[in-house]
N, CA, C and O atoms as CSV, one atom per row, in Angstrom:
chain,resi,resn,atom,element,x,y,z
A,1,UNK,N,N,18.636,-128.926,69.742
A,1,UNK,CA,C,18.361,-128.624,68.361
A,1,UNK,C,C,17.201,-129.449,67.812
A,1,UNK,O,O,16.784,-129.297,66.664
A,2,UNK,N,N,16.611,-130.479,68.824
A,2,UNK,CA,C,15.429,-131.080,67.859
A,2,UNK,C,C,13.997,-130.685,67.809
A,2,UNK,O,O,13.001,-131.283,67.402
A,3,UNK,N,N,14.217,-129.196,68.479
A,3,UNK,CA,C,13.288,-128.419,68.500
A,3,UNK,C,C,12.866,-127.358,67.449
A,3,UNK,O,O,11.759,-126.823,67.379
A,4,UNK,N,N,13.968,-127.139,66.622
A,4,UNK,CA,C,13.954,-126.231,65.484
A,4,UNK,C,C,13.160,-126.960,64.411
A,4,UNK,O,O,13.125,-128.183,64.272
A,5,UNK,N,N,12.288,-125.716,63.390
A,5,UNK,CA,C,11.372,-126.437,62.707
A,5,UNK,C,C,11.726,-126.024,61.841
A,5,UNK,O,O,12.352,-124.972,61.711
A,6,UNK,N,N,11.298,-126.998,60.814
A,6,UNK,CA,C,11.629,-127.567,59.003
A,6,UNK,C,C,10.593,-127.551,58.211
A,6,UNK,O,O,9.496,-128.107,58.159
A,7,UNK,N,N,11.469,-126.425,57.316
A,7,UNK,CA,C,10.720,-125.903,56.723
A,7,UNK,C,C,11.215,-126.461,55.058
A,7,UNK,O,O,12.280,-126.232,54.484
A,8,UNK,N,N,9.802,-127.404,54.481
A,8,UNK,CA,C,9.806,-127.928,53.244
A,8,UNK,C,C,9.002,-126.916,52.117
A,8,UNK,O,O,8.013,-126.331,52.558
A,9,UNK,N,N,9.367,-126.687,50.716
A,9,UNK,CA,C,8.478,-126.024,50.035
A,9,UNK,C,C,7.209,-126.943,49.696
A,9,UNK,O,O,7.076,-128.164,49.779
A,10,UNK,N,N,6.384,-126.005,49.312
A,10,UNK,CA,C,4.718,-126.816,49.074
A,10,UNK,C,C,4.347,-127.836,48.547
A,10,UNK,O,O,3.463,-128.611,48.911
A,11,UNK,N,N,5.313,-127.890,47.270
A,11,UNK,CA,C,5.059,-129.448,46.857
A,11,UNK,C,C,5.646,-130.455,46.645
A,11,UNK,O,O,5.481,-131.378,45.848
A,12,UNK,N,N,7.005,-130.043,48.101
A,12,UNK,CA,C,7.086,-130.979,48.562
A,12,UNK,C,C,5.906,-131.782,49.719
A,12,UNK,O,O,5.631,-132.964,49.928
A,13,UNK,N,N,5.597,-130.965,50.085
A,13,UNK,CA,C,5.054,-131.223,51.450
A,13,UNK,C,C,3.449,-131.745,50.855
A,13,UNK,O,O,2.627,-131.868,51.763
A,14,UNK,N,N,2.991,-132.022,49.598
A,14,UNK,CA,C,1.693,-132.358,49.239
A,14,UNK,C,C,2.233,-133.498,48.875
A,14,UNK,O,O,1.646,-134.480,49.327
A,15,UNK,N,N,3.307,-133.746,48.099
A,15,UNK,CA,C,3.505,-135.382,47.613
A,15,UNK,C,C,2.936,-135.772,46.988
A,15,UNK,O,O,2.741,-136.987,46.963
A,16,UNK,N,N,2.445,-135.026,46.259
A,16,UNK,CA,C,1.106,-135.919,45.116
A,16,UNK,C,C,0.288,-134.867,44.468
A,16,UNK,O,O,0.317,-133.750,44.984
A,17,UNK,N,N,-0.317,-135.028,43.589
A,17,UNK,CA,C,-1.032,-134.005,42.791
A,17,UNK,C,C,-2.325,-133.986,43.196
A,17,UNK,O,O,-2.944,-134.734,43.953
A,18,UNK,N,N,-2.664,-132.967,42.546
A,18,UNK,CA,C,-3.702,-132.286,43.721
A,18,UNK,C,C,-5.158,-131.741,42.512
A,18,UNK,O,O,-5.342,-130.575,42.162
A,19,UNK,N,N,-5.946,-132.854,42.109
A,19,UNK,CA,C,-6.822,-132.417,41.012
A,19,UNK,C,C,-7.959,-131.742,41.508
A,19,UNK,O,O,-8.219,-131.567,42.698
A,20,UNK,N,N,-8.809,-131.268,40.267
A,20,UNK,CA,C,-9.836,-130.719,40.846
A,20,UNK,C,C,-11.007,-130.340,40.828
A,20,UNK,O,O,-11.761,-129.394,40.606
A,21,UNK,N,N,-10.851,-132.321,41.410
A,21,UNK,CA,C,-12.446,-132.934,41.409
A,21,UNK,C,C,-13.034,-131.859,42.669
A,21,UNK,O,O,-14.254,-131.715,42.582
A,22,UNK,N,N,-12.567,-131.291,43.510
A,22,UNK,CA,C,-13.772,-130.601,44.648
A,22,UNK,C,C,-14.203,-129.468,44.161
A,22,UNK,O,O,-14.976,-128.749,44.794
A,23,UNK,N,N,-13.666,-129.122,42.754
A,23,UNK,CA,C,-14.608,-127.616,42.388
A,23,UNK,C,C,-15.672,-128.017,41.507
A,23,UNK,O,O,-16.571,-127.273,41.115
A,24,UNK,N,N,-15.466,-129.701,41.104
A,24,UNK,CA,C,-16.727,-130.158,40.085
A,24,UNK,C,C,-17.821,-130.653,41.098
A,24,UNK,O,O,-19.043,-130.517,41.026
A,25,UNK,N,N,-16.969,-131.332,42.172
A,25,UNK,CA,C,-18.177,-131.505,43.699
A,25,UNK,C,C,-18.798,-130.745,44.345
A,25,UNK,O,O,-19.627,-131.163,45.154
A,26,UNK,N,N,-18.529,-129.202,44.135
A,26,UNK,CA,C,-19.620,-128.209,44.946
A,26,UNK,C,C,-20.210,-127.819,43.375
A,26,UNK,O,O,-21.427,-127.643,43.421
A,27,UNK,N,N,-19.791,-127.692,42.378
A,27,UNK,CA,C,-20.166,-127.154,41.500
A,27,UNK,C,C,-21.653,-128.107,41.682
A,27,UNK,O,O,-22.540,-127.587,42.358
A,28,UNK,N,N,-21.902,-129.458,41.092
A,28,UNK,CA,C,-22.921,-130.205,41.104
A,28,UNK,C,C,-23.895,-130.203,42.163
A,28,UNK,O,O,-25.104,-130.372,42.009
A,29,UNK,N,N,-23.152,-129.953,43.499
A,29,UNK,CA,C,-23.802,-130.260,44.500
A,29,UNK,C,C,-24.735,-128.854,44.924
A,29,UNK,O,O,-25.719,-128.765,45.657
A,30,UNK,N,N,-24.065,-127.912,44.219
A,30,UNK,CA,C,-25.247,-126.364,44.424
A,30,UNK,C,C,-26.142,-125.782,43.572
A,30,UNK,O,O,-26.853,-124.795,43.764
A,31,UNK,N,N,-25.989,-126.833,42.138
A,31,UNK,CA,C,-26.459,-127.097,41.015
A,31,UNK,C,C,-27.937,-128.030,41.668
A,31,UNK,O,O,-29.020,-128.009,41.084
A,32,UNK,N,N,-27.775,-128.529,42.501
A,32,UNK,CA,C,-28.693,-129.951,42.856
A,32,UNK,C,C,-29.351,-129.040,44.212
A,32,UNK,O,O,-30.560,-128.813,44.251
A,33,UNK,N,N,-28.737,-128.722,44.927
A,33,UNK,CA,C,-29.488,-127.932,45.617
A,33,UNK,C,C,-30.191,-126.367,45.482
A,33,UNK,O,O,-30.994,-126.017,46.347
A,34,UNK,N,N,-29.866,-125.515,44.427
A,34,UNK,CA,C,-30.628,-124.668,43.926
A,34,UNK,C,C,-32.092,-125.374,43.091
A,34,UNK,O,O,-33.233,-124.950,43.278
A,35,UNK,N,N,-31.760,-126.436,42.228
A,35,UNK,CA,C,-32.922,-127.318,41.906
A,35,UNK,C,C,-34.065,-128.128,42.643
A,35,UNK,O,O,-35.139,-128.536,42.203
A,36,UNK,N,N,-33.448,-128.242,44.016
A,36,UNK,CA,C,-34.329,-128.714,44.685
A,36,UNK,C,C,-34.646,-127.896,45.673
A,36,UNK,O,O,-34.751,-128.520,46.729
A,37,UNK,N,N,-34.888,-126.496,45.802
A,37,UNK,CA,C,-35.363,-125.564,46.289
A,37,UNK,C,C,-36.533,-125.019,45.421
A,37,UNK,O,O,-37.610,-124.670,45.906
A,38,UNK,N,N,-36.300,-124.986,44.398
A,38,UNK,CA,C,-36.915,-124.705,43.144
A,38,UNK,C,C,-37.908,-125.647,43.349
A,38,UNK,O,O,-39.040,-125.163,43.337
A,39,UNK,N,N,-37.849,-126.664,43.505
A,39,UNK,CA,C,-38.710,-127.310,43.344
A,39,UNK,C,C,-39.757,-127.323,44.551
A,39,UNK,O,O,-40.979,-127.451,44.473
A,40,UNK,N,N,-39.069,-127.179,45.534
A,40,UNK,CA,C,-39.733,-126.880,47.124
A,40,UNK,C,C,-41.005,-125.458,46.868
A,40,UNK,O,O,-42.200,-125.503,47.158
A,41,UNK,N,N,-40.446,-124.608,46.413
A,41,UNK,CA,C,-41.184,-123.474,46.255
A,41,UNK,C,C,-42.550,-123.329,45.156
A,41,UNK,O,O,-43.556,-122.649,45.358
A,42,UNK,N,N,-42.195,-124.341,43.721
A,42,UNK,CA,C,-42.864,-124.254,43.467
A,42,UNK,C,C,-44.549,-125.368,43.551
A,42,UNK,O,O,-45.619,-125.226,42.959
A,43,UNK,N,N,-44.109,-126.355,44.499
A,43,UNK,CA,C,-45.243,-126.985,44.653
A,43,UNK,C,C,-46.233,-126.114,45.378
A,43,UNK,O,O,-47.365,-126.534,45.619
């Protein structure tokens, strides 16, 4: 039997909250790279 698998719901299994700084981190970061394309092109 210590082969059978266990099954926890989701937040249990995250343990912690889950914010959401990574949609403000691509947000900026494609913000910064559309700008510096922009800038590539127009020199």
């Amino acid at each position: 039997m210590a082969d059978q698998e266990k099954h926890i719901a989701t937040d249990q299994a995250r343990s912690g909250s889950t914010p959401h700084v990574v949609r403000y981190v691509l947000g900026i970061s494609l913000a910064l790279a559309v700008i510096a394309m922009l800038l590539v092109i127009w020199r």
